[in-house]
C-alpha positions as CSV (number, residue, x, y, z in Angstrom):
1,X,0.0,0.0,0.0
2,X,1.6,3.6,-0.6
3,X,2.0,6.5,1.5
4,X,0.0,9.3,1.1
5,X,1.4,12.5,0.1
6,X,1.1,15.5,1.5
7,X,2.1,19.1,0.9
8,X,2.1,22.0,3.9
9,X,1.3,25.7,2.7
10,X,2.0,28.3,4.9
11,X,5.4,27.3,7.0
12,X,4.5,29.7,10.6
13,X,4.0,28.8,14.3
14,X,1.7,25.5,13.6
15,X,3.1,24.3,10.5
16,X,5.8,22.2,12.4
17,X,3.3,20.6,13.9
18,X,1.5,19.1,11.0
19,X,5.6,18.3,9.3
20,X,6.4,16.4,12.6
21,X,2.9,14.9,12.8
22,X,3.4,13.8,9.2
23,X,7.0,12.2,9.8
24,X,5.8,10.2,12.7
25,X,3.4,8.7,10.4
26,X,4.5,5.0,8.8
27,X,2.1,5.7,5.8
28,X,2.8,9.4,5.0
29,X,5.3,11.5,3.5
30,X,5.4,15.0,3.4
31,X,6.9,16.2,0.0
32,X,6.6,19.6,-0.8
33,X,6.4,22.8,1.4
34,X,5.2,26.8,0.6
35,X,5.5,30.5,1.8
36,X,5.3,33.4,0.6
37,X,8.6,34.4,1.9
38,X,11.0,32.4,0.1
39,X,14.1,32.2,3.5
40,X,11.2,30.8,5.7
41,X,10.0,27.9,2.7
42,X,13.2,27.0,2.2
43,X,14.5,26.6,5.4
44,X,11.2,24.8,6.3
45,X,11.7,22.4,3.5
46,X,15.6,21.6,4.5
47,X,14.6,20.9,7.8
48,X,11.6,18.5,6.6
49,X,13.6,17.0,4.0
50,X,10.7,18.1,1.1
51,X,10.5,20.6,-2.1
52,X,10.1,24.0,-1.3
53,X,7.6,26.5,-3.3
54,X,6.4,30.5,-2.7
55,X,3.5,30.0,-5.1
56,X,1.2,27.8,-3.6
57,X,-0.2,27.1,-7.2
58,X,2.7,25.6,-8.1
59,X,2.4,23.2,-5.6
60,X,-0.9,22.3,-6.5
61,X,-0.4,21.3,-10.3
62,X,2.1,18.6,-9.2
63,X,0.7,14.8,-9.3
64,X,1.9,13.3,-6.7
65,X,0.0,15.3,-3.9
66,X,-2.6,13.4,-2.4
67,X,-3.5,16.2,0.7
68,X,-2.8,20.1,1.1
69,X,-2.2,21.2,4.8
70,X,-3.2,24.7,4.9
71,X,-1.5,26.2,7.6
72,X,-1.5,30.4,6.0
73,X,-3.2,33.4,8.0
74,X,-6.7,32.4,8.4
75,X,-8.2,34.8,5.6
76,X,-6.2,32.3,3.2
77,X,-7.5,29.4,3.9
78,X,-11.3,29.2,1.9
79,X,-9.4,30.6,-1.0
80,X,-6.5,28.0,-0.8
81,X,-8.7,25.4,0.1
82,X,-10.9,25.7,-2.5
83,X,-8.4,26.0,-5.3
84,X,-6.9,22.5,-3.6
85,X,-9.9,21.2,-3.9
86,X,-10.6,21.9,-7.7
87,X,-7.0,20.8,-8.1
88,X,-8.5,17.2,-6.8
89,X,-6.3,17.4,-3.9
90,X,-7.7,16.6,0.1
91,X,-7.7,19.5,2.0
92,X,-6.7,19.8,6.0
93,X,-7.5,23.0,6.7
94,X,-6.3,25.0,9.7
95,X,-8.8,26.7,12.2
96,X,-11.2,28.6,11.5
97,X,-11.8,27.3,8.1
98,X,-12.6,30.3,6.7
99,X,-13.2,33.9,8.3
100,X,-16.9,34.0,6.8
101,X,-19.7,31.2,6.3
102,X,-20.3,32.1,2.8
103,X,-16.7,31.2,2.4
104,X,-16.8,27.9,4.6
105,X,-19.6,26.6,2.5
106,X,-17.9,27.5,-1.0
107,X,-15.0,25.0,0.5
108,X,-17.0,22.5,2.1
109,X,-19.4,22.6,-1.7
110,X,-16.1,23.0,-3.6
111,X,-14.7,19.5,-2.0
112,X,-17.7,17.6,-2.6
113,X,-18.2,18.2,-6.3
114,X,-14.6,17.5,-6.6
115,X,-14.8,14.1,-4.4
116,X,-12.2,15.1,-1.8
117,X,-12.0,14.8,1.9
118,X,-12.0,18.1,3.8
119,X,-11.0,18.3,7.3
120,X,-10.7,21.3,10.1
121,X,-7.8,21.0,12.5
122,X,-10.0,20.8,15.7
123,X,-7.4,18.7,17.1
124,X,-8.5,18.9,20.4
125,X,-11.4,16.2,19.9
126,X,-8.5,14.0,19.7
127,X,-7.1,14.8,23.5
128,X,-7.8,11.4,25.9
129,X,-9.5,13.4,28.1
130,X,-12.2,14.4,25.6
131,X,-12.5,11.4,24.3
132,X,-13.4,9.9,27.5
133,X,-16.1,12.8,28.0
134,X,-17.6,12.7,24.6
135,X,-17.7,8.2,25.4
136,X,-19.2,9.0,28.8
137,X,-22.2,11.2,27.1
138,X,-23.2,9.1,24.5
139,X,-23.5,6.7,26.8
140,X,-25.9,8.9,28.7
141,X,-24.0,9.0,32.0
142,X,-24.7,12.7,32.4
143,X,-28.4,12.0,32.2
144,X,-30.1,15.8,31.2
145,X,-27.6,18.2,30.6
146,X,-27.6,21.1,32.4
147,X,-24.6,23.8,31.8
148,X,-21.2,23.8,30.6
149,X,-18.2,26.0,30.1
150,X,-15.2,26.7,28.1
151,X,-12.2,29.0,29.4
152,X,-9.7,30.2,28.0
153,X,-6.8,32.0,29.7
154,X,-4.0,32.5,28.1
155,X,-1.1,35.5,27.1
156,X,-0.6,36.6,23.5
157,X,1.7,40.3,24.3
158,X,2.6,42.4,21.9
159,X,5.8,40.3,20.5
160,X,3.4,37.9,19.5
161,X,1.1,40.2,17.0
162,X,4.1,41.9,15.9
163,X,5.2,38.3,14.2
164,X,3.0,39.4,11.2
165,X,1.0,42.2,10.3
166,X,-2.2,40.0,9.9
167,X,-2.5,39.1,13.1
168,X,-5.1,40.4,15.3
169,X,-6.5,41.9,12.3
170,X,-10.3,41.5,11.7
171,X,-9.4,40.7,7.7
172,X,-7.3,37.5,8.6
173,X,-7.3,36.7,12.1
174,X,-9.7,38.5,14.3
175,X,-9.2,38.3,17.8
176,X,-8.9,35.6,21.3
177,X,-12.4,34.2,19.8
178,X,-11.2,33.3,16.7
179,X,-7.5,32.5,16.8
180,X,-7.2,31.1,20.6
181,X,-11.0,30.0,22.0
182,X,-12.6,28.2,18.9
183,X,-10.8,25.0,19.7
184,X,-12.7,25.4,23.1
185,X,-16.1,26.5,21.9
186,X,-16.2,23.4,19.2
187,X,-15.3,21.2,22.2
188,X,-18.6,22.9,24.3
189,X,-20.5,22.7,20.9
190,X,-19.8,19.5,20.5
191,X,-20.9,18.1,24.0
192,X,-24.0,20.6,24.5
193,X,-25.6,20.1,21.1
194,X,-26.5,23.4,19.0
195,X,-26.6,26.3,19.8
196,X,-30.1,28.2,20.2
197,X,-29.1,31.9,21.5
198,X,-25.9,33.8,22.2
199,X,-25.3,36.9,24.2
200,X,-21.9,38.5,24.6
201,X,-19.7,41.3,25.5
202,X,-15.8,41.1,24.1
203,X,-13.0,44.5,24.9
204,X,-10.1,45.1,23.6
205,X,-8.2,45.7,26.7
206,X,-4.7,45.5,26.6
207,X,-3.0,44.4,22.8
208,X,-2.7,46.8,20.4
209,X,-4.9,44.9,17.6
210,X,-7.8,45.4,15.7
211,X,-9.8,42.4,17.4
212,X,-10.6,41.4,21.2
213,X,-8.6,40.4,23.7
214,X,-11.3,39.5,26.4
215,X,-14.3,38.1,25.6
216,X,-17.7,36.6,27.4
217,X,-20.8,35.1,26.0
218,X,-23.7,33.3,27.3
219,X,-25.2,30.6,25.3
220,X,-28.6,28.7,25.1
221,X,-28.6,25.7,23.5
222,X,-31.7,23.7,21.8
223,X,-31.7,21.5,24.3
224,X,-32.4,23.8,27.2
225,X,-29.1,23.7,28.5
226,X,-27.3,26.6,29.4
227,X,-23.0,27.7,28.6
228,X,-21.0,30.6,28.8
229,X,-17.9,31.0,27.5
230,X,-14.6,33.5,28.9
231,X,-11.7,34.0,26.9
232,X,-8.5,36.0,27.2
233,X,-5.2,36.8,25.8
234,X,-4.0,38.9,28.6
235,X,-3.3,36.3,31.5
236,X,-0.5,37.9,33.0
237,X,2.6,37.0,32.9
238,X,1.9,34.0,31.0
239,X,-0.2,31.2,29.5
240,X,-2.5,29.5,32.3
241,X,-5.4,27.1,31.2
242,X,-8.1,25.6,29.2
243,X,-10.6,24.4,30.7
244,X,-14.1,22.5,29.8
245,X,-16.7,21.7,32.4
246,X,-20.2,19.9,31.2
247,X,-22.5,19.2,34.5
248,X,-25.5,17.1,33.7
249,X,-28.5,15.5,36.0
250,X,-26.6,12.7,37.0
251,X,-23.1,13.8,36.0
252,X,-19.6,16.5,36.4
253,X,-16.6,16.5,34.6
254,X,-13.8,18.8,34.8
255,X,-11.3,18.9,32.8
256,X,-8.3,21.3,32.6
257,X,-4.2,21.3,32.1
258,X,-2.6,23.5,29.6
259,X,-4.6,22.2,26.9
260,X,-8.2,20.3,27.6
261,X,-5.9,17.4,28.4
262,X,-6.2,16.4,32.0
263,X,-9.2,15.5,33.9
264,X,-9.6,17.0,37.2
265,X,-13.4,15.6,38.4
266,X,-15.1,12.8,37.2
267,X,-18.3,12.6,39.2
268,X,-21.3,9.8,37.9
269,X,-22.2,7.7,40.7
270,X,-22.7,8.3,45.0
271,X,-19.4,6.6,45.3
272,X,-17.6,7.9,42.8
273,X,-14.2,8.3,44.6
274,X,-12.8,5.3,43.6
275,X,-13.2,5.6,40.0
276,X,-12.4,9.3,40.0
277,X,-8.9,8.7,41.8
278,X,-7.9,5.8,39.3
279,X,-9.3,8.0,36.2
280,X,-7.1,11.2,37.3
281,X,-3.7,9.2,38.2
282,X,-3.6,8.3,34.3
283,X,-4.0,11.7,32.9
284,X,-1.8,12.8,30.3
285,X,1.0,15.6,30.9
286,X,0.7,18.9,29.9
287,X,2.0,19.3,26.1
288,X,5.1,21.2,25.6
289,X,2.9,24.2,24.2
290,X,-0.9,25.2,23.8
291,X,-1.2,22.7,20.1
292,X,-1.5,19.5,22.4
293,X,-1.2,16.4,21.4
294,X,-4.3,15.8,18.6
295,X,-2.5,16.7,15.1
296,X,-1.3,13.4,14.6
297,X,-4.4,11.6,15.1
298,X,-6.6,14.2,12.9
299,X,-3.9,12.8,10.3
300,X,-3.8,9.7,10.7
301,X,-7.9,9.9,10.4
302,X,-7.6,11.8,7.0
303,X,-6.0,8.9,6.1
304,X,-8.2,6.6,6.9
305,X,-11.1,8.6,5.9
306,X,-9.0,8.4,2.2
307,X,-8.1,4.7,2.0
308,X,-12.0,4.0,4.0
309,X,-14.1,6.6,1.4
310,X,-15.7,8.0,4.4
311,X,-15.7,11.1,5.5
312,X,-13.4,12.8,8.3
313,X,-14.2,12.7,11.8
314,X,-14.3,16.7,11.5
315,X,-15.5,17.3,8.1
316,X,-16.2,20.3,6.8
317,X,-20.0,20.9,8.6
318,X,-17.7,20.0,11.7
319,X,-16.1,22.7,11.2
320,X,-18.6,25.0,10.4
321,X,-20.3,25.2,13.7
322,X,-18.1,26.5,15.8
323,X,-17.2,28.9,13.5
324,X,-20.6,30.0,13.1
325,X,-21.2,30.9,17.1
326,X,-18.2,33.1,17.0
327,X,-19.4,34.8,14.0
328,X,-23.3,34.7,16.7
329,X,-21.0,36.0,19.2
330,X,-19.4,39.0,17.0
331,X,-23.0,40.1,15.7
332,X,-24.2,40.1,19.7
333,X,-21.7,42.5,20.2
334,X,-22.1,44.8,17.0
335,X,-26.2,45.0,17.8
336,X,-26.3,44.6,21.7
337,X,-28.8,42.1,21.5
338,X,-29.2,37.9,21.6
339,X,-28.5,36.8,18.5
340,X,-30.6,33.7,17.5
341,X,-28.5,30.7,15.6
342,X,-28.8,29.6,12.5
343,X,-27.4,33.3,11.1
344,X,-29.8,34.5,8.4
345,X,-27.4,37.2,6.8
346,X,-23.9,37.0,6.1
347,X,-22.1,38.7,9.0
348,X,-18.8,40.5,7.4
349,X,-16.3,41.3,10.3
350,X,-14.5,44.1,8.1
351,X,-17.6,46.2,7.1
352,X,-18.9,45.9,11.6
353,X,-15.9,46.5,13.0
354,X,-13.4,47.4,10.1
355,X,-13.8,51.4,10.9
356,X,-13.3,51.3,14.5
């Protein structure tokens, strides 16, 4: 059986971890890199051992790519995505998939009339610890579900938006919501069901950027449950936690670390003590940095969502959703009212917030 092929565009902070992800994998090489600045492709490529391109394009007319990893500024990524796609190349696609619905469904439309897997590096899904907690719901341990939360408290300073002049930008990046939190509010999405209503406030407090760097919303979901969500780039002096806490009629779990990746309560029966204590003493370490541990297993499932014809654990409509409450969350702020989900009207970030 051959390897599959893959081909990483954009070479910035998370791009290493799709190369290493990649080289760990017995059935995957990685053989072609890209980036606009030509130093920073080639010295990705020597250190990966592939081809080196700065026109993405270029990468895409070879043959002998089976699956694009699009790792660019997030306004990039429909665009790139879809031209992958019409290439007839499988698309892994960075957070948030696009910085726009209209754009999100033009990808996820554009991989299905060209037959090719699409899927949105929510990695986290892929964390022990949410595994276990997504097992433990479907098997209707929490009994009604009640609330939830997802936290986010980290530090981005200045040093880190000065890295490019996109970031914190409401064009390609917008702010601790979309870059930092939507790995946490797909997690809460994902475990709560979908969302009915969303109220928020977000501040842009102490970075110098276009976007938030504080941000609170409360949520109502269809099935009468209630969340809020808190996220911040300005823990001082350094990153702190993520958190995700679902409490349900007959259940609690907790679960924090550095990256969603350690349970700290576990809480379904009147003696739960015992299985608590043995669950917690085989929790993972913290990762070495915020990305976690999941990359290589969203991988590995593109793989076998290729050789399978099925689709990707986090497809495209996957994807979609948490996206989508962000954008809720954004157009609670602009009007200062609940905001009811599905969106009916195209919420552009640039033309709210672009003239601030």
């Amino acid at each position: 059986m051959r390897k599959i092929r893959f081909a990483i565009i954009g070479c910035g902070r998370i791009a290493p971890k799709h190369a290493e992800s990649i080289q760990q994998i017995g059935g995957a090489d990685l053989v072609a890199v890209c980036d606009i600045i030509e130093e920073k492709a080639q010295s990705f490529a020597k250190k990966y051992q592939a081809d080196f391109y700065i026109d993405y394009l270029k990468v895409l007319e070879r043959n002998d790519i089976d699956v694009v990893n699009i790792c660019t500024s997030s306004g990039l990524h429909a665009e790139i995505g879809i031209a992958a796609a019409k290439a007839g190349k499988h698309v892994i696609v960075e957070k948030p998939m696009s910085m726009h619905l209209k754009e999100a469904d033009e990808l996820i439309k554009a991989c299905k009339e060209s037959g090719v897997k699409l899927a949105v590096c929510h990695q986290n899904r892929f964390n022990k610890s949410i595994k276990q907690l997504r097992q433990a719901l479907e098997q209707g341990r929490f009994g009604r579900l009640t609330h939830g939360n997802a936290t986010i408290r980290w530090n981005r300073n200045d040093d880190y938006y000065k890295q490019a002049t996109w970031r914190g930008t409401w064009k390609d990046d917008g702010g601790v919501l979309m870059n930092q939190s939507i790995h946490n509010i797909d997690l809460l999405q994902w475990m709560l069901g979908p969302v009915e209503s969303i109220f928020a406030y977000t501040a842009r407090n102490l970075r110098k950027i276009e976007a938030e760097d504080v941000a609170v919303a409360v949520l109502k979901f269809s099935n009468g449950a209630l969340g809020n969500i808190e996220a911040s780039s300005t823990i001082y002096p350094k990153n702190l936690e993520e958190t995700l806490n679902i409490f349900g009629e007959t259940g609690t779990a907790c679960i924090g670390g550095m990256a969603v990746n350690k349970i700290e309560s576990w809480r379904f029966k009147e003696d739960f003590e015992e299985e608590e204590k043995e669950i917690i003493a085989v929790q993972e370490v913290d990762p070495p940095n915020v990305y976690g541990f999941g990359h290589q297993e969203l991988i590995l499932d593109m793989i076998g969502a290729i050789r399978e014809n099925r689709e990707p654990m986090i497809n495209g409509q996957e994807g979609r959703k948490a996206l989508e409450i962000i954008l809720g969350i954004y157009k609670s702020v602009a009007t200062g009212q609940p905001v009811r989900l599905p969106l009916e009207k195209e919420f552009i970030l640039t033309e709210v917030f672009g003239n601030e």
